[in-house]
C-alpha positions in Angstrom: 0.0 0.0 0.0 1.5 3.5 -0.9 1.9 6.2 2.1 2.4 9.8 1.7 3.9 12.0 3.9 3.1 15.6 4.3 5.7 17.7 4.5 5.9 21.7 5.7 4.9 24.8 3.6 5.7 25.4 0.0 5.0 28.2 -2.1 4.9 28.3 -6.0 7.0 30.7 -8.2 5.9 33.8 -9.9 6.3 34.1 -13.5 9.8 35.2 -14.9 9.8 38.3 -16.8 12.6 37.4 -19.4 15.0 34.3 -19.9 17.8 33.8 -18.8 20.5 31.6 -18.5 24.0 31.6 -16.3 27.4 29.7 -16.6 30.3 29.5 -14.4 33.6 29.1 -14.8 36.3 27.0 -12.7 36.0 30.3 -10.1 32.2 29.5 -9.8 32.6 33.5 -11.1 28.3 33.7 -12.2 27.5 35.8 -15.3 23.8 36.2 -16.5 23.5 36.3 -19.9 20.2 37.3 -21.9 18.4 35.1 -23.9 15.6 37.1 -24.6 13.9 39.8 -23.3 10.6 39.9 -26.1 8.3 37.5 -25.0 10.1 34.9 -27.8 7.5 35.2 -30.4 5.0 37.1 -29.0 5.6 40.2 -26.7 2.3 39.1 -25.1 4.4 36.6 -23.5 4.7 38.0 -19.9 6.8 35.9 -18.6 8.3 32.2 -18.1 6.4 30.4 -16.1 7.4 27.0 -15.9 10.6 24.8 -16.9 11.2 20.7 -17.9 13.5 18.6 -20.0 13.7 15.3 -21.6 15.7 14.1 -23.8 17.4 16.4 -26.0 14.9 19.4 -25.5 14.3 21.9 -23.3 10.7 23.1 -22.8 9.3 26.3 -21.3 5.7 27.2 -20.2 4.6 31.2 -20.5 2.2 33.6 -18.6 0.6 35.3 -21.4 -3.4 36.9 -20.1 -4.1 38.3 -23.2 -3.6 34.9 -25.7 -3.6 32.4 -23.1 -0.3 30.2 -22.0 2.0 28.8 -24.9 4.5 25.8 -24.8 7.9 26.3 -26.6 11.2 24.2 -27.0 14.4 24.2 -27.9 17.4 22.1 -28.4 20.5 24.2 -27.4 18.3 27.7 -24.8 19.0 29.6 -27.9 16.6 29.0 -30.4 13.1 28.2 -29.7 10.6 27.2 -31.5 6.4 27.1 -30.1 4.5 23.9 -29.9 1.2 25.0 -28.8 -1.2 27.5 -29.3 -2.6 29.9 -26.9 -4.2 28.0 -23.7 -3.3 25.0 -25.6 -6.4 25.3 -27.6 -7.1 28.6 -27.8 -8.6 29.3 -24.4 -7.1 32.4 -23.6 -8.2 32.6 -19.6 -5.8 29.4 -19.4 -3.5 32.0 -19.1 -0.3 30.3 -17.0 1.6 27.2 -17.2 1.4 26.4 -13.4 2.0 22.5 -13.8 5.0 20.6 -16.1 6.0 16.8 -16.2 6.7 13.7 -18.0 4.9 10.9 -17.8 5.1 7.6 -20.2 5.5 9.4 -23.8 3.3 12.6 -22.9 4.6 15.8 -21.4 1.6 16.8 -19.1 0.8 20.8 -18.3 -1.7 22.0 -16.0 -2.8 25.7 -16.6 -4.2 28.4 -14.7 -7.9 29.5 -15.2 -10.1 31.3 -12.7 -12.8 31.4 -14.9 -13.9 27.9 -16.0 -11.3 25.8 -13.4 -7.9 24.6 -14.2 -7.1 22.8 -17.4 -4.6 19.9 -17.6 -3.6 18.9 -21.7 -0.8 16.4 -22.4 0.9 16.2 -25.5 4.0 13.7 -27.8 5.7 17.1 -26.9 9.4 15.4 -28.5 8.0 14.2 -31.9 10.5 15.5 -34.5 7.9 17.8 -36.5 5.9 20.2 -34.1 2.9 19.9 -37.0 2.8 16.2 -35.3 2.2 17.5 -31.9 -1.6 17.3 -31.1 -2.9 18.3 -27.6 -4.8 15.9 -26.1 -7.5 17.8 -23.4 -7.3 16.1 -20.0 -9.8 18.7 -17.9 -11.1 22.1 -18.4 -12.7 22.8 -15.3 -10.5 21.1 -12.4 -11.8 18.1 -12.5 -15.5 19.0 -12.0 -14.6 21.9 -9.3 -14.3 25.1 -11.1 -12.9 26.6 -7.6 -9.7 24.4 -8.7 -8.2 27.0 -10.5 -4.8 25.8 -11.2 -2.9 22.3 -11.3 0.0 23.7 -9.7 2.2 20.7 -9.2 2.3 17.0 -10.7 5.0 14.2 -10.0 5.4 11.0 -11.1 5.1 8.2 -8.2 4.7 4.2 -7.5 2.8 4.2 -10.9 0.6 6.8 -10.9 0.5 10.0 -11.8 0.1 13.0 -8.9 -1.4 16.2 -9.8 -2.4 19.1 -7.3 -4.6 22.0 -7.1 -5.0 25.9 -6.2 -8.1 26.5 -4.4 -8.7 29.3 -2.7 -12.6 28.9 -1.3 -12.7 24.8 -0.5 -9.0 24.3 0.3 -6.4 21.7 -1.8 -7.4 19.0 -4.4 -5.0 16.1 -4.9 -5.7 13.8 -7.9 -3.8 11.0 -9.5 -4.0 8.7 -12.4 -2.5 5.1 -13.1 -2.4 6.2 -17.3 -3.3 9.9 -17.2 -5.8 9.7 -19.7 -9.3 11.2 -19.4 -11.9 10.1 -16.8 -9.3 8.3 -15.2 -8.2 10.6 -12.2 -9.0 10.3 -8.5 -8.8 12.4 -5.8 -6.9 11.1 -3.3 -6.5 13.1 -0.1 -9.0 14.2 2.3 -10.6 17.4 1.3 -7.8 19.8 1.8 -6.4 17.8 4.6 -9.4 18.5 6.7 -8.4 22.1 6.5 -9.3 24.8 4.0 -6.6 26.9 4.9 -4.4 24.2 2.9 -5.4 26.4 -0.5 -2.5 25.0 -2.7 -0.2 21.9 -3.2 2.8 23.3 -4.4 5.6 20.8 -3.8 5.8 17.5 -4.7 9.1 15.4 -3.8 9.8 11.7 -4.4 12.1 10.7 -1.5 13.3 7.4 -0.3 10.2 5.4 -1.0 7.9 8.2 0.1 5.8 10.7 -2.3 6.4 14.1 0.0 4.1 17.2 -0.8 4.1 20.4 0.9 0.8 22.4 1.0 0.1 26.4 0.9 -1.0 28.1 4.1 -2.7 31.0 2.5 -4.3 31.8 6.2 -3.8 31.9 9.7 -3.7 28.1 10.7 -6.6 27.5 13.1 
């Protein structure tokens, strides 16, 4: 039987406003270097809001509220070329990439929406030709709790997938899936802990047998 430990308080990153990248010499002497600095294609690309890799690419998640989040990737941080459209499919209040990891063949992303509930898509995100890449919709509205307004975390555990949720009004959602595909997630904590001041999961951690997560305290703990 799997146990999960609950670790302390964990709180997820605000979006990047330009790309960067830094290398150090022998002297560990840090220099920041610019990558870019206009949004990569599209200056309504606020910031960077989430990074993975696998295999030879490098992928990168945006915070764009006017278009909705984009997916991007590149081979070498230089060049980058996009692999989505806006939201994923064109749902422009998905407007973060809150949520990035592998699982089996798919690359799965969970995205920010206050509107409609978070939206989780996964995607062959390494095929050679990103005109083969095809979005597959996992959720649009949390799961069936439109108050689950982002997937903010997902790890890969014992089997299954692991994906958690922002949630301001009810407290923290934690699903998980043995394939990922549609219909077949679970919730699988109770409600929030049994506390809805445990508003986010923002930390997951495989350690030494154990699948750690560390929830958000957005109030005082009563």
């Amino acid at each position: 039987m799997t146990t999960t430990r609950w670790t302390g308080r964990a709180v997820s990153a605000v979006a990047l406003c330009m790309i960067c990248a830094m290398q150090s010499n022998a002297q560990t002497d840090w220099r920041l270097r610019l990558i870019d600095d206009k949004g990569l294609d599209d200056p309504s690309n606020a910031g960077a809001s989430r990074f993975t890799e696998h295999g030879e690419y490098f992928f990168l998640g945006t915070w764009n509220t006017q278009l909705g989040a984009k997916i991007y990737r590149s081979k070498d941080g230089e060049s980058w070329e996009r692999i989505s459209e806006g939201g994923l499919d064109g749902d422009a209040d998905s407007f973060a990439v809150v949520g990035f990891t592998w699982y089996g063949d798919y690359l799965y992303v969970g995205n920010w929406n206050q509107k409609d509930g978070g939206s989780m898509f996964r995607a062959k995100a390494d095929l050679l030709d990103p005109s083969d890449i095809h979005w597959e919709k996992i959720t649009a509205d949390g799961f069936g709790n439109p108050r689950n307004w982002g997937f903010t975390h997902m790890r890969a555990f014992n089997g299954y997938l692991y994906a958690g949720c922002f949630n301001f009004i009810e407290g923290s959602e934690v699903f998980r899936s043995e394939t990922g595909d549609p219909g077949t997630w679970k919730m699988v904590i109770p409600k929030a802990w049994g506390s809805k001041v445990n508003t986010d999961s923002t930390m997951m951690l495989v350690h030494d047998g154990y699948l750690y997560l560390g929830p958000e305290c957005a109030r005082d703990a009563k």
